[in-house]
C-alpha positions in Angstrom: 51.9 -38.8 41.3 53.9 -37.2 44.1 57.9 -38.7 43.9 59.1 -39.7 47.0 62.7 -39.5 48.9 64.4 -41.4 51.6 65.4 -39.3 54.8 68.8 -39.8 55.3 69.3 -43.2 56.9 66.1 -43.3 58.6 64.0 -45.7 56.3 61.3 -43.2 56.6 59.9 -41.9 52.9 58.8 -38.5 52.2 57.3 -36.3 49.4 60.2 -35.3 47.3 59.3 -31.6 47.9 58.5 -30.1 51.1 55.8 -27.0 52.2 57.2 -24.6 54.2 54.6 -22.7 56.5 55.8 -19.8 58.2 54.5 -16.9 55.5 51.3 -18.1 56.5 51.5 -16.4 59.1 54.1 -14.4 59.7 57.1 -12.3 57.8 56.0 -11.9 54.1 52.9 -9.9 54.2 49.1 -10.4 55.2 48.1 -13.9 55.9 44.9 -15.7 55.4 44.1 -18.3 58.0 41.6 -20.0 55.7 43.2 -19.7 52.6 46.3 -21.5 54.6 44.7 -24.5 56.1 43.1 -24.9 52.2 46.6 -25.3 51.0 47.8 -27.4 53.6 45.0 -29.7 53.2 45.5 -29.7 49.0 49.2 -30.6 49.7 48.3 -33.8 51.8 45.5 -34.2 48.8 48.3 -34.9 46.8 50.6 -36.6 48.3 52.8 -33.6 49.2 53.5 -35.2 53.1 56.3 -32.8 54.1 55.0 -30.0 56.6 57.9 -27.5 58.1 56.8 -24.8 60.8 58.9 -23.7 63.7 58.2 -22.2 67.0 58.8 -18.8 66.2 57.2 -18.6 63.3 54.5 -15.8 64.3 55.2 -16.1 68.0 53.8 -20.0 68.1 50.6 -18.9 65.7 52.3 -20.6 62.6 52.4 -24.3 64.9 49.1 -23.5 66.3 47.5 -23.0 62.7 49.2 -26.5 61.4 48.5 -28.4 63.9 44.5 -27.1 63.4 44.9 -28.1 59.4 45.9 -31.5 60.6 42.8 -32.3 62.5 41.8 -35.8 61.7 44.7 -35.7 59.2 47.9 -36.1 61.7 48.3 -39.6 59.9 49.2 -38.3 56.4 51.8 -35.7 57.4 55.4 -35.8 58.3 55.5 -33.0 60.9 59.2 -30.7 61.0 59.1 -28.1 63.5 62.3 -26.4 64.8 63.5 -24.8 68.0 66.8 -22.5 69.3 66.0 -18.8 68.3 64.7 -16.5 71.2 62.1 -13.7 70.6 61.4 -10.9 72.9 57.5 -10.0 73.8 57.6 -7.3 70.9 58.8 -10.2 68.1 62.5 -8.9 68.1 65.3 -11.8 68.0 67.3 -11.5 70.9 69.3 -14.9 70.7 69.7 -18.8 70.9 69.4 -21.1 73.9 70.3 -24.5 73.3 70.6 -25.3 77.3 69.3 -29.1 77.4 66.1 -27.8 80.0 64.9 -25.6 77.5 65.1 -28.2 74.4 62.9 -30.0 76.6 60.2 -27.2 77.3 60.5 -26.0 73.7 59.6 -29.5 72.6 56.9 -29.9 74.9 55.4 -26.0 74.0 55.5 -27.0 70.4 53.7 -30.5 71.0 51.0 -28.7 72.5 50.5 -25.9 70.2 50.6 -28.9 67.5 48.2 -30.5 69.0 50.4 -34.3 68.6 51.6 -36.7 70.7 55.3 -36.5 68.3 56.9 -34.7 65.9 58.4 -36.6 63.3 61.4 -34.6 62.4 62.8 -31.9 65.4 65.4 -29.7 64.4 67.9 -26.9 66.0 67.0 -23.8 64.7 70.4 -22.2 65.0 73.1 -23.0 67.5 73.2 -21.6 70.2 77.3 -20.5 70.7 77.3 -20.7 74.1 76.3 -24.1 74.6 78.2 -27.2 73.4 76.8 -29.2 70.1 76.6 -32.5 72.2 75.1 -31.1 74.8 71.9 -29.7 73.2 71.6 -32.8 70.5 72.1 -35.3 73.6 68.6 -33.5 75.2 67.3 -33.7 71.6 68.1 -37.9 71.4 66.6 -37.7 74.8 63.2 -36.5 72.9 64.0 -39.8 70.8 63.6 -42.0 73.8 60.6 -40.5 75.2 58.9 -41.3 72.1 58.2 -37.7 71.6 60.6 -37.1 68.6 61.4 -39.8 65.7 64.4 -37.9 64.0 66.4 -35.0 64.7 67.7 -32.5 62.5 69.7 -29.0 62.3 69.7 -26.3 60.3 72.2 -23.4 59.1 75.4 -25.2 60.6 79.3 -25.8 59.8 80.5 -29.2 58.3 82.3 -29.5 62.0 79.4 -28.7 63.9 77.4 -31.5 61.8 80.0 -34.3 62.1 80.4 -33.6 66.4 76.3 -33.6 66.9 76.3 -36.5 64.3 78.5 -38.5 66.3 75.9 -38.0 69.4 73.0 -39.1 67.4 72.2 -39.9 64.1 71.5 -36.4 62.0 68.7 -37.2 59.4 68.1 -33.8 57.8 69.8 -30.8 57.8 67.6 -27.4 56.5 70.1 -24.8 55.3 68.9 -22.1 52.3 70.3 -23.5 48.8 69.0 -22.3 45.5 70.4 -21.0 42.5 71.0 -17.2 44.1 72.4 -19.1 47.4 74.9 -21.5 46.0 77.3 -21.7 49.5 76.1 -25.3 50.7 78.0 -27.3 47.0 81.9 -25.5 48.9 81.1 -28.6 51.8 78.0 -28.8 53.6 76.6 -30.5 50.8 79.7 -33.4 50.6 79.4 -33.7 54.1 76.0 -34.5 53.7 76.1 -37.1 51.4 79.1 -38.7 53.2 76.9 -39.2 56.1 73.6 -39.8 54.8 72.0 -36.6 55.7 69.3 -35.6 53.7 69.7 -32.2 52.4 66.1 -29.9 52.8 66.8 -27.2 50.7 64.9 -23.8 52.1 63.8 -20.7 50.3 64.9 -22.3 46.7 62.9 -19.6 45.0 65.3 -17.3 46.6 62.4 -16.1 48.5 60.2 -15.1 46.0 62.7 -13.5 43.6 62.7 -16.2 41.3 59.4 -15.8 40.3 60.1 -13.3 38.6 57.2 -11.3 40.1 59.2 -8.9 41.9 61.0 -5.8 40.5 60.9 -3.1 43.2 60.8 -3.1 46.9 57.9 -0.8 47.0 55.4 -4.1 45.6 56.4 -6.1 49.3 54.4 -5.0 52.0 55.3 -2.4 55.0 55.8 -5.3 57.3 57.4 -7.3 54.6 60.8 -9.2 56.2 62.3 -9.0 52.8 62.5 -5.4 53.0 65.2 -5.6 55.3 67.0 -8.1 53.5 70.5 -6.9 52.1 69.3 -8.5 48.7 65.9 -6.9 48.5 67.3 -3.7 48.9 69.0 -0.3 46.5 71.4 -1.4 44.1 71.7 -5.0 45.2 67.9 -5.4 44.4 68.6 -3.6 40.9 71.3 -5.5 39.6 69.2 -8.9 40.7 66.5 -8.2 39.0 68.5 -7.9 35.6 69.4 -11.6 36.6 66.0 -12.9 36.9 64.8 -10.9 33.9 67.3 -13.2 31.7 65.7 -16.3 34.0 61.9 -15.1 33.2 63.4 -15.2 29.4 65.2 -18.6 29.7 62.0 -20.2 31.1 59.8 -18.2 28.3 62.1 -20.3 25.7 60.9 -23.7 27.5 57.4 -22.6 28.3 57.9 -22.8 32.1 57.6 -20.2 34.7 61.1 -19.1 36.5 59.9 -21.1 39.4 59.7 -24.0 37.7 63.2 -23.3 36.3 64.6 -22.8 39.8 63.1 -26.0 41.5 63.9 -28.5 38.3 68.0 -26.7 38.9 67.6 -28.0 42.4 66.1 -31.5 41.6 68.9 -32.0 39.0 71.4 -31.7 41.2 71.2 -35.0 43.7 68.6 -37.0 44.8 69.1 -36.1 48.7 68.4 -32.9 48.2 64.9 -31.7 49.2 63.6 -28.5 48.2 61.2 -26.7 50.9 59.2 -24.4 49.1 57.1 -21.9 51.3 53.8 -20.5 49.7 50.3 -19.7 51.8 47.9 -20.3 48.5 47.1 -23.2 46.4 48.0 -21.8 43.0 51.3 -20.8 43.8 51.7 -24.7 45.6 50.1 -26.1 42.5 52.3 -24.6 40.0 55.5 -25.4 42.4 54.2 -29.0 42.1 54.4 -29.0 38.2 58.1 -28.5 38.8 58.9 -32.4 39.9 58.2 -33.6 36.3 60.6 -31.1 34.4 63.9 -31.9 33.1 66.6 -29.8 32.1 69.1 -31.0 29.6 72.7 -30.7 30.4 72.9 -27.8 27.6 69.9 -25.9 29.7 71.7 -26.3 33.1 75.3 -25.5 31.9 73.7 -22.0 30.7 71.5 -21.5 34.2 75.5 -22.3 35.9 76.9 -19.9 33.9 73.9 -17.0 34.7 73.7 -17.9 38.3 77.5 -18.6 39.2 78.2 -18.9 42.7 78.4 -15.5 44.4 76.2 -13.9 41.7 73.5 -12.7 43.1 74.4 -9.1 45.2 74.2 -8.8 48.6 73.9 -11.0 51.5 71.3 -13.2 52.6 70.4 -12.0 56.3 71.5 -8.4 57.5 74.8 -9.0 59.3 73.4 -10.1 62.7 71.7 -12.7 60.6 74.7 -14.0 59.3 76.5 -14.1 62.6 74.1 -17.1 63.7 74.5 -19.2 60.3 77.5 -21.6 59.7 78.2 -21.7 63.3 
């Protein structure tokens, strides 16, 4: 049985963990269309309701291919889809716009590549510098109004930039990555959180793919692999990591678990507004991410994962440094 959490203050329930789309079909190596919709369609099978895409997620083709897995099944999802990063023609990231007119045109390009009439939970992808907080969240409570948005949310942003749009309109999720190799969100994002009611969506808690355990050397990602040109993935950073998740693969060994597992029970035993977002494009991988809601870790088990994966432990950073420049903002 699928556990359930309460977004923020909305009233609206969710499945406790969420599916994240976008490798299906973009960024980590080939993609099978078929093999996507399948795992979309076992996630609402069991009660796994929480279904996060974005507009740039392979140029609109990630939106396009949820909205087709959701034929004649719109009524047992909860639909997040994000917009604010600009791509050039060739896929390069060329900025933010958070310009009210183009909140409204993103909204109504993602609708129809979504093939709804609302998205449940609309988020900023990353802010855009130039443009005020309130002004781009007061086009997005305009989406509210028109019936074509239910909540709104943000993602990779500053305590301050979270309490000024939260005093627009009411925040109900904020997506930021948290897992045991990205520990910055516990210094204040996460208090500030909590204070307010803001559910907490926790992406890439298996420190994208790392810990699994199933990857040791940059050469096993593909060519056109994103991770490859990720700080974290790459020369010594990438060697001294691995030595970390070898002692996680032998920690979740001892309990009979896969490092996975480990990773997404540390997250669940932190708070109950936190909500991990785990992106995979095959069932098996989903099914064995699922298994992860019924594990407990004792307080013995999770004061020895703090002291393997103490803040600031894992080498390198997470995006390259133009990357960086558009989080916390």
């Amino acid at each position: 049985m699928m556990r359930r959490r309460h977004l923020g203050r909305t009233g609206q329930v969710v499945s406790s963990l969420g599916l994240g789309c976008m490798g299906m079909s973009e960024f980590y190596g080939p993609a099978d269309q078929e093999e996507a919709i399948a795992t979309i369609h076992y996630a609402l099978d069991v009660g796994l309701n929480f279904l996060d895409t974005a507009d740039i997620y392979g140029m609109g083709r990630n939106e396009t291919l949820v909205g087709q897995a959701l034929k004649g099944r719109r009524e047992h999802a909860f639909l997040a889809t994000k917009f604010g990063i600009i791509r050039g023609r060739d896929g390069a990231f060329i900025g933010e716009n958070g310009r009210p007119e183009y909140v409204h045109q993103a909204c109504d390009a993602s609708l129809k590549r979504l093939g709804v009439s609302v998205i449940d939970l609309y988020y900023q992808h990353r802010v855009d510098p130039l443009i005020p907080i309130e002004e781009t969240v007061g086009a997005m409570a305009q989406l509210v109004e028109q019936g074509k948005v239910r909540y709104l949310g943000l993602s990779e942003v500053s305590v301050a930039t979270i309490r000024r749009a939260h005093a627009v309109h009411p925040i109900a999720a904020l997506q930021t990555e948290y897992s045991l190799w990205s520990r910055e969100p516990e210094d204040h994002i996460l208090s500030a959180c909590r204070e307010l009611g803001i559910t907490f969506v926790a992406y890439s808690p298996l420190g994208r793919g790392m810990l699994t355990g199933n990857i040791s050397q940059v050469e096993m990602l593909a060519s056109d692999d994103r991770r490859r040109q990720l700080p974290r993935f790459q020369g010594e950073n990438l060697t001294r990591n691995v030595v970390l998740v070898d002692q996680l693969k032998e920690f979740a060994m001892a309990r009979g678990i896969t490092p996975a597992q480990v990773a997404l029970a540390w997250l669940y035993a932190q708070e109950q507004d936190i909500l991990p977002l785990v992106g995979t494009k095959r069932r098996r991988y989903l099914e064995e991410n699922l298994k992860a809601v019924e594990v407990t870790l004792s307080q013995q088990e999770l004061q020895i994962l703090q002291d393997l994966w103490f803040p600031n432990a894992a080498m390198g950073e997470r995006y390259p440094e133009s990357g960086m420049q558009a989080v916390n903002r």
